[in-house]
C-alpha positions as CSV (number, residue, x, y, z in Angstrom):
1,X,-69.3,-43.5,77.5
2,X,-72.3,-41.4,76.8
3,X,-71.4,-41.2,73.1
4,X,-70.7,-44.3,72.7
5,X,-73.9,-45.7,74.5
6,X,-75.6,-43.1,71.9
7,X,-73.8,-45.0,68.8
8,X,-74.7,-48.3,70.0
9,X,-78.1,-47.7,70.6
10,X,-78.8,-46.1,67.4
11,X,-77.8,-48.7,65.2
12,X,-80.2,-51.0,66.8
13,X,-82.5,-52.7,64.5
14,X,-84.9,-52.3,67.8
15,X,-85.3,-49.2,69.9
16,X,-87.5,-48.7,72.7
17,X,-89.0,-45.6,74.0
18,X,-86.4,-45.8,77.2
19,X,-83.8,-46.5,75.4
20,X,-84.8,-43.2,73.1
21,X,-85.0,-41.0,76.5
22,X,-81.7,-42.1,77.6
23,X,-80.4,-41.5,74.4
24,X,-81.2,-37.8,74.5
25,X,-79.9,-37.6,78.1
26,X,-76.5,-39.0,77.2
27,X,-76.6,-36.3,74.1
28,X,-76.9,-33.5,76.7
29,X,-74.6,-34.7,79.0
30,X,-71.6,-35.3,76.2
31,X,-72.7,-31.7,74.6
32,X,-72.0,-30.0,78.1
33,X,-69.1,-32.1,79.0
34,X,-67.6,-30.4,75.2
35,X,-69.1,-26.8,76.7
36,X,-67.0,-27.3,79.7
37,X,-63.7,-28.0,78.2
38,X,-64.3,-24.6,75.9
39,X,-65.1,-22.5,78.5
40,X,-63.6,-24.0,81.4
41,X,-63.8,-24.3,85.0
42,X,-63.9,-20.9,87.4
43,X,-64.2,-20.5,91.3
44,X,-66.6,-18.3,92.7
45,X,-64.4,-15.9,92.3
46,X,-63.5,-15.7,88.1
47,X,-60.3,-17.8,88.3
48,X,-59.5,-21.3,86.4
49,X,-60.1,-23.8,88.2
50,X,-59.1,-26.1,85.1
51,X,-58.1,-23.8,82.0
52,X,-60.0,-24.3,78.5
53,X,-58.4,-27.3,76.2
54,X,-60.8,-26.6,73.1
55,X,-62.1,-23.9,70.8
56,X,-65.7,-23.4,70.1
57,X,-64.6,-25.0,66.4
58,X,-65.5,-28.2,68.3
59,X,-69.7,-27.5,67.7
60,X,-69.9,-28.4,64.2
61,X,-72.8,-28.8,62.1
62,X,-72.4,-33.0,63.4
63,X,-73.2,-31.7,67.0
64,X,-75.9,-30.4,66.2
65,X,-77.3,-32.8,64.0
66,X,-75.9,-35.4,66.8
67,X,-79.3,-33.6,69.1
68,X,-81.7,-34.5,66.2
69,X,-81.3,-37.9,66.6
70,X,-83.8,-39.2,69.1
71,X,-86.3,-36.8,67.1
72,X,-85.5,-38.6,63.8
73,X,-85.9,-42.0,65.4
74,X,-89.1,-41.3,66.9
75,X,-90.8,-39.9,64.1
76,X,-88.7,-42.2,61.1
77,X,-87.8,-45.4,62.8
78,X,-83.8,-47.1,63.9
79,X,-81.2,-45.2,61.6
80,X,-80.1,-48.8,60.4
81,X,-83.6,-48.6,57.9
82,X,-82.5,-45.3,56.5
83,X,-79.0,-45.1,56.7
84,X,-76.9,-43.2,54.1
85,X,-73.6,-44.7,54.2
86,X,-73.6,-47.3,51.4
87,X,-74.3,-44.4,49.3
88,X,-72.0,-41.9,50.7
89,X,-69.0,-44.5,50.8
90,X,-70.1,-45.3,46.9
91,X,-69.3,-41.3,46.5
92,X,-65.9,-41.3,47.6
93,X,-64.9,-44.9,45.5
94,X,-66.3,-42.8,42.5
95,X,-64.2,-39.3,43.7
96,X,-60.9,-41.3,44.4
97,X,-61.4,-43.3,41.0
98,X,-62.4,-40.6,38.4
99,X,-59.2,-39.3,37.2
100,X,-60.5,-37.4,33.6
101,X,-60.6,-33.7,33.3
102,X,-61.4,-33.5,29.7
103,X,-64.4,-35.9,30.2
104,X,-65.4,-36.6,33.7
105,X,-69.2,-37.7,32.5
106,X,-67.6,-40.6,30.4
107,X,-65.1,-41.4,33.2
108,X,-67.8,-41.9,35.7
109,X,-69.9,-43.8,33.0
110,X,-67.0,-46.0,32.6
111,X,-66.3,-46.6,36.2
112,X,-69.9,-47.3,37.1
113,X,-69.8,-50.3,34.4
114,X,-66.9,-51.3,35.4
115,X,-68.0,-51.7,39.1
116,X,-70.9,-53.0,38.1
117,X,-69.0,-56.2,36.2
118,X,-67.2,-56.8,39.8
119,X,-70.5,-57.0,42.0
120,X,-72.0,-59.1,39.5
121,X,-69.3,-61.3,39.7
122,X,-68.9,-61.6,43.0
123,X,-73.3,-62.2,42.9
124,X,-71.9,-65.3,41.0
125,X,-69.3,-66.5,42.3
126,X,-69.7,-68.9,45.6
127,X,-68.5,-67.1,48.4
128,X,-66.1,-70.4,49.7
129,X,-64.1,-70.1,46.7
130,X,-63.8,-66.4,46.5
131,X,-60.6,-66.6,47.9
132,X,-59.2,-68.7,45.1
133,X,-59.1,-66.2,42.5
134,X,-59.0,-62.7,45.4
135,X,-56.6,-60.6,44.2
136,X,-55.2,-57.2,45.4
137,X,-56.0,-56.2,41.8
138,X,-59.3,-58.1,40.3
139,X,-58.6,-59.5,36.8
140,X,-62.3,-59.8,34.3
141,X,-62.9,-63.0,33.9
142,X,-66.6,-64.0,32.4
143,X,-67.8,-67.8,32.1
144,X,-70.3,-68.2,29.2
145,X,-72.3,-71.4,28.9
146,X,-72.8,-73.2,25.6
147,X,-75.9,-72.2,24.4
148,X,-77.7,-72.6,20.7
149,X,-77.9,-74.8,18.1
150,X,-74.1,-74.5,17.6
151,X,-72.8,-73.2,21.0
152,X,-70.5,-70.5,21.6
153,X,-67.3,-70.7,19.4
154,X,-64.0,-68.3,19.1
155,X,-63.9,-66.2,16.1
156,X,-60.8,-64.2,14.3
157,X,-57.4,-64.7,14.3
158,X,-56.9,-67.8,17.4
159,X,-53.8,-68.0,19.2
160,X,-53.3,-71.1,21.2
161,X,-51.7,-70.7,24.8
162,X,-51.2,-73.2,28.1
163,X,-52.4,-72.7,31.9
164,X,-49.4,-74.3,33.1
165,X,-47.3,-71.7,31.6
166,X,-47.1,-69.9,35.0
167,X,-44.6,-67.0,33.5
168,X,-47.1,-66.4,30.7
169,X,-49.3,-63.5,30.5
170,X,-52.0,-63.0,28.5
171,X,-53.3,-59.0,27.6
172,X,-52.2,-58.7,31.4
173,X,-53.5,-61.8,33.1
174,X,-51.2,-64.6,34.5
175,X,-52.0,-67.8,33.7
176,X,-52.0,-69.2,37.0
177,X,-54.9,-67.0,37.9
178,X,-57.1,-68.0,34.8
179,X,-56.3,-71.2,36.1
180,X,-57.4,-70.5,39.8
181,X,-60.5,-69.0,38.0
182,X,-61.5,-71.7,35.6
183,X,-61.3,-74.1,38.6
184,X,-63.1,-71.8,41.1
185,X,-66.1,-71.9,38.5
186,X,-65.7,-75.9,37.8
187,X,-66.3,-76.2,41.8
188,X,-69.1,-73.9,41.9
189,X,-70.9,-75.6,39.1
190,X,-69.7,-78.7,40.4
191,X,-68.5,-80.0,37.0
192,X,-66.9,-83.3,36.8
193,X,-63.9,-83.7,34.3
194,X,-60.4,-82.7,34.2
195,X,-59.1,-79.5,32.6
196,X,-57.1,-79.4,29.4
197,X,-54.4,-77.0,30.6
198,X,-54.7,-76.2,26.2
199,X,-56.9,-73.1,25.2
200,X,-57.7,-71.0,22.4
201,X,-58.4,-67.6,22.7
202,X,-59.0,-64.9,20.2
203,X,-60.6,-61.1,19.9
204,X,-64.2,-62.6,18.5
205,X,-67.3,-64.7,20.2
206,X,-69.8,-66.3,18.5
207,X,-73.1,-67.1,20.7
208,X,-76.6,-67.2,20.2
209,X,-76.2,-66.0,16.9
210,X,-74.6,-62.8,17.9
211,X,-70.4,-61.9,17.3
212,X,-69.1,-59.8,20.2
213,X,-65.8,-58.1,19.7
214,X,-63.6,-56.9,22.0
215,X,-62.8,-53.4,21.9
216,X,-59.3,-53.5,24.2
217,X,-58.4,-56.0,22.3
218,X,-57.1,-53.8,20.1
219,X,-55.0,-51.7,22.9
220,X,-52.1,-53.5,24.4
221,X,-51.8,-53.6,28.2
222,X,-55.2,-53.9,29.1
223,X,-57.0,-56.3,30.4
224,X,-60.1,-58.7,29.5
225,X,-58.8,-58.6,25.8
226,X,-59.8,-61.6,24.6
227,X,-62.3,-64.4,24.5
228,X,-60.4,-67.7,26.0
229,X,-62.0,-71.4,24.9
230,X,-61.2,-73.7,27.6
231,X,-61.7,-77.7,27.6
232,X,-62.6,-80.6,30.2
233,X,-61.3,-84.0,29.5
234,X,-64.2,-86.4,30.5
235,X,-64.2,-90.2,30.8
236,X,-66.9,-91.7,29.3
């Protein structure tokens, strides 16, 4: 219980002086509670009274550190202010996903766009209606408003395709979740007008005078290869 009291207390956004002494008592207690189950438990004579159960292995450098605490708390502030873990658990998605050997500085470049396309989605997207297009595997989907003199328009070779298609797949993504995705944003927005379940789609946009190609287009298998043109049927 002493550790744990020690946890709790020290993720407090609020920490009082007491709470900081009683902190540093529990510390000492749980350090020689681990002192006695090394060295054990002797009569007054030199025999076991209870026989050790752990090596000294059991002081690591996060024992130690564990005693610095209150120190750090008093002089810095609640850990919560400070802490390091967002960054530390942002290390090991970064160790677990760069894979490259020949090029691990353009790996991690890549990755680090990549995961910043997914947090600024999920910025953008309302939280409610997350769960509409939440998938074990996230499929890039960007919405681009209509904007200029002549709007955004798809360039290149167009293909025509259908959201009701469910067996369809296009450069990877099923149909039924650009559908969940196109209505997720109409709800957000809170667009009125019924989707055309038609589209174009092609490997060019036009918008704001600017042409934006995409790359993967170009490789099969990938995903987010091409620019999709959707439709709302409105009554006037």
């Amino acid at each position: 219980m002493c550790l744990v009291r020690t946890y709790q207390t020290s993720l407090q956004y609020e920490i009082s002086d007491v709470e900081i002494e009683n902190m540093e008592v529990d510390i000492e207690i749980w350090h020689n509670y681990l002192r006695l189950l090394v060295d054990g438990k002797k009569d007054s004579e030199g025999n076991f009274i209870e026989e050790p159960t752990l090596s000294n292995s059991i002081f690591t450098s996060n024992q130690h550190y564990l005693s610095h605490v209150p120190m750090m708390i008093r002089k810095m502030g609640p850990l919560r202010y400070y802490s390091a873990r967002c960054m530390e658990r942002m290390i090991g998605v970064y160790k677990q996903r760069i894979k490259s050997l020949r090029s691990p500085g353009k790996n991690a470049s890549n990755i680090l766009m990549d995961l910043a396309s997914e947090r600024y989605m999920d910025s953008t997207i309302d939280k409610s209606s997350q769960a509409i297009i939440n998938q074990k595997k996230r499929c890039a989907v960007f919405f681009i408003e209509e904007s200029g003199e002549d709007g955004s328009e798809i360039r290149g070779k167009l293909k025509v395709g259908c959201v009701n298609a469910s067996s369809t797949t296009i450069a990877g993504v099923n149909m039924d979740k650009l559908k969940s995705a196109f209505i997720c944003y109409i709800r957000c927005n809170k667009i009125e007008g019924q989707l055309n379940p038609n589209f174009q789609y092609g490997p060019l946009l036009f918008d704001n005078s600017n042409t934006y190609n995409s790359i993967l287009a170009h490789k099969s298998g990938n995903h987010a290869a091409y620019y999709v043109s959707m439709e709302l049927d409105v009554d006037l």
